[in-house]
mmCIF file as gemmi writes it, N, C-alpha and C atoms, coordinates in Angstrom:
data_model
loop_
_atom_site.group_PDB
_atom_site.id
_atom_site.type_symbol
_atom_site.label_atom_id
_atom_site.label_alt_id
_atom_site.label_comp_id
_atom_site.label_asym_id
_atom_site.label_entity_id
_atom_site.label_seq_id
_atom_site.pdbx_PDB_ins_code
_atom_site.Cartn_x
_atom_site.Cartn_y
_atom_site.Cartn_z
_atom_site.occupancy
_atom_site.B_iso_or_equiv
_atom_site.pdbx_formal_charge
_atom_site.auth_seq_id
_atom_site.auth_asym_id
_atom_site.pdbx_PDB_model_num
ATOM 1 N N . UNK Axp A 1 ? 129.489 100.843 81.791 1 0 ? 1 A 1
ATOM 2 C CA . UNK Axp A 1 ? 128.093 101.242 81.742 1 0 ? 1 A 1
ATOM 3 C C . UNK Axp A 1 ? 127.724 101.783 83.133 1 0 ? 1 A 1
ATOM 4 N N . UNK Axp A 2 ? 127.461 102.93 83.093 1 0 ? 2 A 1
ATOM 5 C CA . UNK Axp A 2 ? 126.757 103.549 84.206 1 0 ? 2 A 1
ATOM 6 C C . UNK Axp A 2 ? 125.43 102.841 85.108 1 0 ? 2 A 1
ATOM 7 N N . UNK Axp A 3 ? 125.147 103.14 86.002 1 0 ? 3 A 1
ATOM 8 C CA . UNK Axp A 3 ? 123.35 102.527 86.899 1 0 ? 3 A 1
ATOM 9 C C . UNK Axp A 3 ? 122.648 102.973 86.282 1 0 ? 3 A 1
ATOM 10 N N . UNK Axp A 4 ? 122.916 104.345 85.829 1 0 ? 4 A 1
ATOM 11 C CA . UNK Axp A 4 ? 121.44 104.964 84.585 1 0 ? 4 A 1
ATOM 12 C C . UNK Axp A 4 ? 121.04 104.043 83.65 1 0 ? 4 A 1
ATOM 13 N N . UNK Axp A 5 ? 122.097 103.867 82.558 1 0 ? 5 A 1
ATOM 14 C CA . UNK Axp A 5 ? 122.097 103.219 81.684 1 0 ? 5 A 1
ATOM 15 C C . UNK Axp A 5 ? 121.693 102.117 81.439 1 0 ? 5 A 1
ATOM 16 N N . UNK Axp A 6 ? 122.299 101.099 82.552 1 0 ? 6 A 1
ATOM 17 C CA . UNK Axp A 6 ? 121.752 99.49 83.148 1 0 ? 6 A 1
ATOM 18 C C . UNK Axp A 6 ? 120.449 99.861 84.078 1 0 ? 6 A 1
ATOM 19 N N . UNK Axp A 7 ? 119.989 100.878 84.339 1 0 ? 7 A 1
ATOM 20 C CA . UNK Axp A 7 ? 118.439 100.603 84.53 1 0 ? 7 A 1
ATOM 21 C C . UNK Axp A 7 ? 117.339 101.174 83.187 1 0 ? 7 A 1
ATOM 22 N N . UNK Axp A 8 ? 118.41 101.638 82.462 1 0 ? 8 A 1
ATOM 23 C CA . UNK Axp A 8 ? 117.017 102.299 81.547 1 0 ? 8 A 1
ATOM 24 C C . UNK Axp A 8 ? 117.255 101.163 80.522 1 0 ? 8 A 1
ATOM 25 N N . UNK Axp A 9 ? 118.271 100.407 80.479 1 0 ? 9 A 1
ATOM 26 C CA . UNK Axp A 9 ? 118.248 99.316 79.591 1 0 ? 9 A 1
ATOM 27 C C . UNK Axp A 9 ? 117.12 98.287 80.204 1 0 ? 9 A 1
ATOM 28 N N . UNK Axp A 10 ? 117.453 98.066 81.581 1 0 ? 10 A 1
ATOM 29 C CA . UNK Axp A 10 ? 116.546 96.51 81.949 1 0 ? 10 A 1
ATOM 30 C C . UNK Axp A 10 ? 114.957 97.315 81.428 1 0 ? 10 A 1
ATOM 31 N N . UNK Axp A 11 ? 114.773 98.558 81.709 1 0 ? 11 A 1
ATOM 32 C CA . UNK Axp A 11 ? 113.304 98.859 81.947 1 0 ? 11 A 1
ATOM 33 C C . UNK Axp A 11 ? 112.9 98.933 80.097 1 0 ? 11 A 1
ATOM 34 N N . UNK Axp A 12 ? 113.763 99.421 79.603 1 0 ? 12 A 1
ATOM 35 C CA . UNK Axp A 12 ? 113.367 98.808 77.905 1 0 ? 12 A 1
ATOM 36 C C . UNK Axp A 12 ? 113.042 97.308 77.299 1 0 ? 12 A 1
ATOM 37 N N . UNK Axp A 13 ? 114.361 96.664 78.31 1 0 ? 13 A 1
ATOM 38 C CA . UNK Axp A 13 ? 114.002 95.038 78 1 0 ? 13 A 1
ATOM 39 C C . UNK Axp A 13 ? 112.351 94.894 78.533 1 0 ? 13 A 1
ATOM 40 N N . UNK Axp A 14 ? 112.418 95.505 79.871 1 0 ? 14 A 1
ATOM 41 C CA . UNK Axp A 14 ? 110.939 94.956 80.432 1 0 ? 14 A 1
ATOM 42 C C . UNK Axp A 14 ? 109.796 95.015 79.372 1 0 ? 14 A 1
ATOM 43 N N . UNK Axp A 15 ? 110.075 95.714 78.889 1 0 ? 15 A 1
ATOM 44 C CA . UNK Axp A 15 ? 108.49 96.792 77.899 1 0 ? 15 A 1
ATOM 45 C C . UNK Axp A 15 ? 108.561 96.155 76.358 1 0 ? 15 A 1
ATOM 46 N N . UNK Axp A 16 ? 109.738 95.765 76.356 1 0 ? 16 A 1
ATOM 47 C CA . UNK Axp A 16 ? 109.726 94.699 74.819 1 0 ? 16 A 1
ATOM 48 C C . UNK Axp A 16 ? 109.399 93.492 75.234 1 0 ? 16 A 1
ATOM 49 N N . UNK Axp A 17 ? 109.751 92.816 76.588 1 0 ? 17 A 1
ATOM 50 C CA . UNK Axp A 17 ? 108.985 91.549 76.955 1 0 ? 17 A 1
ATOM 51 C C . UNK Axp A 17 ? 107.662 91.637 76.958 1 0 ? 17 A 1
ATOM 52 N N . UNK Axp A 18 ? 107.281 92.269 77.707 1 0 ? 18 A 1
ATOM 53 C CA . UNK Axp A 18 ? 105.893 92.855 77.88 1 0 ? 18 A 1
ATOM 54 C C . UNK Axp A 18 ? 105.03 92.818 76.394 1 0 ? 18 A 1
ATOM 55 N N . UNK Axp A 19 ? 105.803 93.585 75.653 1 0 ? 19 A 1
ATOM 56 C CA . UNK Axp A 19 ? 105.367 93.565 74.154 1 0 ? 19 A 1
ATOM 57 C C . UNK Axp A 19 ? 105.098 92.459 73.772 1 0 ? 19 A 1
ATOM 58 N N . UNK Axp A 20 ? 106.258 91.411 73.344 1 0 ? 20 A 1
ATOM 59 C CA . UNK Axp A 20 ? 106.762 89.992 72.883 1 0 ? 20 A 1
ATOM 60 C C . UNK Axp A 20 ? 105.466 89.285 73.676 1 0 ? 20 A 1
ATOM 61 N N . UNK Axp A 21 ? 104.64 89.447 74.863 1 0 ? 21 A 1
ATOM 62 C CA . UNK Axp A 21 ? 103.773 88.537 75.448 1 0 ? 21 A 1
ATOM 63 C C . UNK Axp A 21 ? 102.854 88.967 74.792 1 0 ? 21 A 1
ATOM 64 N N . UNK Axp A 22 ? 102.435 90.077 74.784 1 0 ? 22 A 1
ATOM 65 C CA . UNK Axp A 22 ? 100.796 90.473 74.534 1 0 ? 22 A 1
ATOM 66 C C . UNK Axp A 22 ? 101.197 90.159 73.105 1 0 ? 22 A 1
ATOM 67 N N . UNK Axp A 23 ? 101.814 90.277 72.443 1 0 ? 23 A 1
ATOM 68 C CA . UNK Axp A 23 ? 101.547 89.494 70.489 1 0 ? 23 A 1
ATOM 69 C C . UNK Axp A 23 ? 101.268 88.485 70.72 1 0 ? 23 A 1
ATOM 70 N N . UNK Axp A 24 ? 101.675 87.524 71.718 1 0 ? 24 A 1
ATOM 71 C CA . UNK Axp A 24 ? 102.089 86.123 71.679 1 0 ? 24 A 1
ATOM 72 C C . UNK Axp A 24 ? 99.953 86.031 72.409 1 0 ? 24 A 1
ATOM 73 N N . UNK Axp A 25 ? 99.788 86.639 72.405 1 0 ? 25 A 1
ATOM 74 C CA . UNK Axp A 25 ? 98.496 86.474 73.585 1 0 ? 25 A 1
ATOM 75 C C . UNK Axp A 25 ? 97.654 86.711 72.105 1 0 ? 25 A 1
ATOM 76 N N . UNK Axp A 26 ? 98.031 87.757 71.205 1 0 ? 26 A 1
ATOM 77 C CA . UNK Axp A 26 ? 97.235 88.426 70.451 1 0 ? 26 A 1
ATOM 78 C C . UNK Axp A 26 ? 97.122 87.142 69.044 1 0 ? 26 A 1
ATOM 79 N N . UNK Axp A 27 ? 98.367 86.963 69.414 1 0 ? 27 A 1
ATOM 80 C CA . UNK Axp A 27 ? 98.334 85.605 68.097 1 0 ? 27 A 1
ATOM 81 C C . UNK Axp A 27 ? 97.336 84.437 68.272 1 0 ? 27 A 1
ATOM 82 N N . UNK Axp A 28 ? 97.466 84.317 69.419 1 0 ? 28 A 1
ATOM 83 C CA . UNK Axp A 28 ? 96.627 82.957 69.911 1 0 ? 28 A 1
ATOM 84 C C . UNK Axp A 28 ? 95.325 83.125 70.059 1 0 ? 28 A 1
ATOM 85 N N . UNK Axp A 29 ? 94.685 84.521 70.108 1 0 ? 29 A 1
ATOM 86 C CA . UNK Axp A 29 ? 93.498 84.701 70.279 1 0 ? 29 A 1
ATOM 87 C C . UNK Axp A 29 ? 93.169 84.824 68.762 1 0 ? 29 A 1
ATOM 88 N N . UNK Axp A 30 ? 93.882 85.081 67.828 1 0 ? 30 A 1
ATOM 89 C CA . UNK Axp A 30 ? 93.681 85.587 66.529 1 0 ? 30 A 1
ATOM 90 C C . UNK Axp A 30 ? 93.114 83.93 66.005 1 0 ? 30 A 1
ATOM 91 N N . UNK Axp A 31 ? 94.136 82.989 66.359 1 0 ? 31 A 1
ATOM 92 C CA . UNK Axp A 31 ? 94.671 81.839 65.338 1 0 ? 31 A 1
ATOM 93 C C . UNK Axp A 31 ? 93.175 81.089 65.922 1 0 ? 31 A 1
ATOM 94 N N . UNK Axp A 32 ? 92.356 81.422 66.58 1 0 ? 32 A 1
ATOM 95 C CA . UNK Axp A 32 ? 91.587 80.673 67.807 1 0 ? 32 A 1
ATOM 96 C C . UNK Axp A 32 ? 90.409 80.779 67.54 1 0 ? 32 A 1
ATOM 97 N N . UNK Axp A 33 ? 89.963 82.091 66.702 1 0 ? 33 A 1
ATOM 98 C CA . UNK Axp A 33 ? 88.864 82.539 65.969 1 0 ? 33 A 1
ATOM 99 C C . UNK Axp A 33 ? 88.534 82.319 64.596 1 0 ? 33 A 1
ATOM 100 N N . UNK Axp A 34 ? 87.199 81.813 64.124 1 0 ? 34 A 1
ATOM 101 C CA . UNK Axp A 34 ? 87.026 81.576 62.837 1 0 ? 34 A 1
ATOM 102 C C . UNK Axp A 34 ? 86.974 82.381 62.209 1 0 ? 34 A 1
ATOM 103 N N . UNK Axp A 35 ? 87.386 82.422 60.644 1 0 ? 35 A 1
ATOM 104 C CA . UNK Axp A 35 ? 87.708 83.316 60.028 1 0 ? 35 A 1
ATOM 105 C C . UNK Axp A 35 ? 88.288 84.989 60.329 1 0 ? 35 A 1
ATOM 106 N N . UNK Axp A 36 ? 89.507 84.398 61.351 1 0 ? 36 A 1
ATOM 107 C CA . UNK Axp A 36 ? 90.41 85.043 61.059 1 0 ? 36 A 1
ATOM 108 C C . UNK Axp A 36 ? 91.676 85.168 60.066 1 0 ? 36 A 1
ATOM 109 N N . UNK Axp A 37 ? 91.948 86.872 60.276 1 0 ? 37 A 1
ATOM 110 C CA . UNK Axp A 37 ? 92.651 87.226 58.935 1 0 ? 37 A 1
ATOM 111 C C . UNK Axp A 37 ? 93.93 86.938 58.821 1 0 ? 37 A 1
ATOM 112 N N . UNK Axp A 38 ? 94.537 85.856 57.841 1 0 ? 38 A 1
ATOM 113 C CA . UNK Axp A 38 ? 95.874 84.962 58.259 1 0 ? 38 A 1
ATOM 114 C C . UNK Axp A 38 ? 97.02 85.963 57.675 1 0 ? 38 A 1
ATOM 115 N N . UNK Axp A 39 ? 96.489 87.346 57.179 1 0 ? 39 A 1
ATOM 116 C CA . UNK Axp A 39 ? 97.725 87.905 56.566 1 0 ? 39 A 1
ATOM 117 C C . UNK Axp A 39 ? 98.25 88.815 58.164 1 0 ? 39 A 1
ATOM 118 N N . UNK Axp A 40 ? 97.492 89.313 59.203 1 0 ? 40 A 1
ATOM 119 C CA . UNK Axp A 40 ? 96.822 90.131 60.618 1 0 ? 40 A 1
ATOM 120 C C . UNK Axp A 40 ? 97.995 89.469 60.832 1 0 ? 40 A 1
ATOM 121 N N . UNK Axp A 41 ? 97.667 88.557 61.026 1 0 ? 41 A 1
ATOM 122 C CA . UNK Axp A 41 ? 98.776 86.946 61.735 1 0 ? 41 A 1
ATOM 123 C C . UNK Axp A 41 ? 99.642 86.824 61.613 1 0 ? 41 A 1
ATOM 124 N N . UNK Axp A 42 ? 100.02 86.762 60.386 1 0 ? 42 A 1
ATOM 125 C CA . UNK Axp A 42 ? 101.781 87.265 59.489 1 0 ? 42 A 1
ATOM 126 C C . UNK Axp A 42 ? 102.074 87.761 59.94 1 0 ? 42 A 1
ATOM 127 N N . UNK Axp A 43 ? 101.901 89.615 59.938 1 0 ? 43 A 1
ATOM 128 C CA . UNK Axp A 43 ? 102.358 90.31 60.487 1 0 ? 43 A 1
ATOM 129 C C . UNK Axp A 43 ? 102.441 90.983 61.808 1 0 ? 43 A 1
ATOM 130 N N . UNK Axp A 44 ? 101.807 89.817 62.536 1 0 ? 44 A 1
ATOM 131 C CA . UNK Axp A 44 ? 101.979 89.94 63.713 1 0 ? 44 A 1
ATOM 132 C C . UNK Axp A 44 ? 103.137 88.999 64.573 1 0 ? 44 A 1
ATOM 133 N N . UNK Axp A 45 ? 103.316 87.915 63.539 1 0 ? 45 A 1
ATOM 134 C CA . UNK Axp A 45 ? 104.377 87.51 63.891 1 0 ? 45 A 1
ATOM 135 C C . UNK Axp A 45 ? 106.006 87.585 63.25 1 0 ? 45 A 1
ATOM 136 N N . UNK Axp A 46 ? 105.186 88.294 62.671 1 0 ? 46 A 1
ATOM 137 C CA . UNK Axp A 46 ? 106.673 89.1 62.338 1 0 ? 46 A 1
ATOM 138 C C . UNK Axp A 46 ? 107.291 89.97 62.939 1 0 ? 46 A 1
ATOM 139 N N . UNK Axp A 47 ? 106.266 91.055 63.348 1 0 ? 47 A 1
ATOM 140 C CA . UNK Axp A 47 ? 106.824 92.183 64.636 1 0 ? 47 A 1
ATOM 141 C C . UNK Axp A 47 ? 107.126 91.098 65.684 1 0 ? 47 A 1
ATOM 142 N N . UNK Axp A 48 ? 106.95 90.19 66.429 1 0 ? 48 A 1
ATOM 143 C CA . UNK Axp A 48 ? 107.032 89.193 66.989 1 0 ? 48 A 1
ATOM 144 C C . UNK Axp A 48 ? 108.347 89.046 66.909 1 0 ? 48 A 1
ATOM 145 N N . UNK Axp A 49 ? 108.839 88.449 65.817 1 0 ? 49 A 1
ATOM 146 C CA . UNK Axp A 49 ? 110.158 88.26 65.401 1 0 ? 49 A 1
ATOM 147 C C . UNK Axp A 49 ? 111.089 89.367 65.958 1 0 ? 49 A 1
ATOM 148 N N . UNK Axp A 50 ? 110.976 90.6 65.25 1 0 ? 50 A 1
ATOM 149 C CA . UNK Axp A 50 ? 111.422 91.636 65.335 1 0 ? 50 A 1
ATOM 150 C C . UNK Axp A 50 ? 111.719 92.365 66.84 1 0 ? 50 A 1
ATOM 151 N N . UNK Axp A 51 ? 110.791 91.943 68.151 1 0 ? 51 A 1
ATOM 152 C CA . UNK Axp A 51 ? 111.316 92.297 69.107 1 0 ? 51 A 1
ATOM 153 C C . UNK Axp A 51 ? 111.998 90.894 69.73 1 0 ? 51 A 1
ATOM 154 N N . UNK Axp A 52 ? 112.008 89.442 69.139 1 0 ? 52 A 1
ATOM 155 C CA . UNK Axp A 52 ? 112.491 89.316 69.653 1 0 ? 52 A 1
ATOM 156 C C . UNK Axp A 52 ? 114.027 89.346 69.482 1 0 ? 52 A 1
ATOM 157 N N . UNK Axp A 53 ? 114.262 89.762 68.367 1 0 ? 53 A 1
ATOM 158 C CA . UNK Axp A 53 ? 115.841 90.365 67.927 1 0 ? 53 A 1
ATOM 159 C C . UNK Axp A 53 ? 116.308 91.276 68.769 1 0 ? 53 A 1
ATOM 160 N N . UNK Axp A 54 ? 115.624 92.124 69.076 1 0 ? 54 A 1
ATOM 161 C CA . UNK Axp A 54 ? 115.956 93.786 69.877 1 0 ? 54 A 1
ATOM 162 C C . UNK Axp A 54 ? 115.85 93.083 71.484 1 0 ? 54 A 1
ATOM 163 N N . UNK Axp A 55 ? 115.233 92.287 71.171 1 0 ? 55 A 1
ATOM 164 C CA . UNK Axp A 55 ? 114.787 91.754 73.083 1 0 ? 55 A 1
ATOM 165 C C . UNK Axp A 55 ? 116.602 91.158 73.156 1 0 ? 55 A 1
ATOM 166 N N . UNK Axp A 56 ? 117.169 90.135 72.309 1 0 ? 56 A 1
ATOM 167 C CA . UNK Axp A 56 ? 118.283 89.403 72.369 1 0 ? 56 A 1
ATOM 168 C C . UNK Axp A 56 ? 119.505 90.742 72.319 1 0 ? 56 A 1
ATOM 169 N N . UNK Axp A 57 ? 119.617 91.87 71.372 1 0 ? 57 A 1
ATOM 170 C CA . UNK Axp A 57 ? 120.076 92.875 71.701 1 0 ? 57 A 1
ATOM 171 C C . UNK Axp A 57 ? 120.533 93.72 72.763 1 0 ? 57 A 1
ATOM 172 N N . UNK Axp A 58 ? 119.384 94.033 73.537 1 0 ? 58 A 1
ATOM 173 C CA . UNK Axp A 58 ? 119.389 94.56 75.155 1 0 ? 58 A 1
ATOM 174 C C . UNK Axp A 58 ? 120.245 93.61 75.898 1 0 ? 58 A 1
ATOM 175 N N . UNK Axp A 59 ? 119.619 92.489 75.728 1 0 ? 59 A 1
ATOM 176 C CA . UNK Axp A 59 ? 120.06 91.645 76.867 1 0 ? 59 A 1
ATOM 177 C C . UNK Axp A 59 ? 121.8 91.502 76.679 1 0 ? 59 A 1
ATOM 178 N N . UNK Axp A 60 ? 122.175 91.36 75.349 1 0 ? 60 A 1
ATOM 179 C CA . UNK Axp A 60 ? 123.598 91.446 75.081 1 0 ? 60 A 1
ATOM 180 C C . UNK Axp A 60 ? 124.478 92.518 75.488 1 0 ? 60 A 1
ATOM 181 N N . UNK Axp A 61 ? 123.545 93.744 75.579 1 0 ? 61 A 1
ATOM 182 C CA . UNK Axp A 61 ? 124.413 95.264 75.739 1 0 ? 61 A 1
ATOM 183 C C . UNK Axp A 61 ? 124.179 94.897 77.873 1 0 ? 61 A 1
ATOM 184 N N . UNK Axp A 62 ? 123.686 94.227 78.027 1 0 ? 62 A 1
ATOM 185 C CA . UNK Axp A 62 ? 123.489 93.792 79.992 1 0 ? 62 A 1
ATOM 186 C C . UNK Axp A 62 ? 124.512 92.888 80.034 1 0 ? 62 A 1
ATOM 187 N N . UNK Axp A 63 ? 124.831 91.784 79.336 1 0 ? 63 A 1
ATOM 188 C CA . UNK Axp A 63 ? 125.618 90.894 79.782 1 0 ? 63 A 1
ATOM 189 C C . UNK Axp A 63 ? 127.266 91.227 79.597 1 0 ? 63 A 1
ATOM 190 N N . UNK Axp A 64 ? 127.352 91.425 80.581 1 0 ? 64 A 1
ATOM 191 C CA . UNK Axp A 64 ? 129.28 91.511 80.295 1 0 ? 64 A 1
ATOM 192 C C . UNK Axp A 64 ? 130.433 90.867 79.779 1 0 ? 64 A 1
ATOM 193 N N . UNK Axp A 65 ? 130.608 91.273 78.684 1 0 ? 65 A 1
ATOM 194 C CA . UNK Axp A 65 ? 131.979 90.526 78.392 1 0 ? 65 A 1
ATOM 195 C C . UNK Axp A 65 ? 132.981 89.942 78.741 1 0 ? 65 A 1
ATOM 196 N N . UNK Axp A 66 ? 133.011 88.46 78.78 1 0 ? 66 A 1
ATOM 197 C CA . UNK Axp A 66 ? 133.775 87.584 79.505 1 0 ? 66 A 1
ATOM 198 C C . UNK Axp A 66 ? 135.044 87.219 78.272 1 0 ? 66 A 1
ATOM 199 N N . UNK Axp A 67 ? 136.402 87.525 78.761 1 0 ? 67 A 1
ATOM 200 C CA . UNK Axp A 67 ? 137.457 87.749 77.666 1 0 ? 67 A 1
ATOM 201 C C . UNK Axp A 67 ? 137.997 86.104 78.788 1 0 ? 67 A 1
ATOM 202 N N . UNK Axp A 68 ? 138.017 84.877 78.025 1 0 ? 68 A 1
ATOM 203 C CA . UNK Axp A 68 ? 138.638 83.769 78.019 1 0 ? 68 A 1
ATOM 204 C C . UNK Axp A 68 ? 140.092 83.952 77.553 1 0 ? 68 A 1
């Protein structure tokens, strides 16, 4: 892997963390308010889910293969 590559990867991880917080901010403000909409919520933690798959992804294509 090239320096390009391993920086445009970390700076993608950054921006899906980044992401992964503000849901996590957005959930809690959601869950926090009365009569809020619990389906909003679902699917907010579902995209939730979803980066944090792609977040575990990146980080795998950064970590180097250690051959035991």
């Amino acid at each position: 892997m090239t320096d390009e590559e391993e920086r445009e990867l970390r700076e993608q991880l950054a921006r899906l963390q980044q992401e992964h917080r503000d849901l996590d901010a957005a959930i809690s403000a959601l869950q926090g308010a009365p009569g809020s909409d619990l389906i909003q919520i679902q699917r907010l933690k579902k995209r939730k889910l979803v980066l944090r798959d792609k977040i575990r992804a990146v980080e795998d294509q950064l970590t180097p293969d250690i051959i035991a």
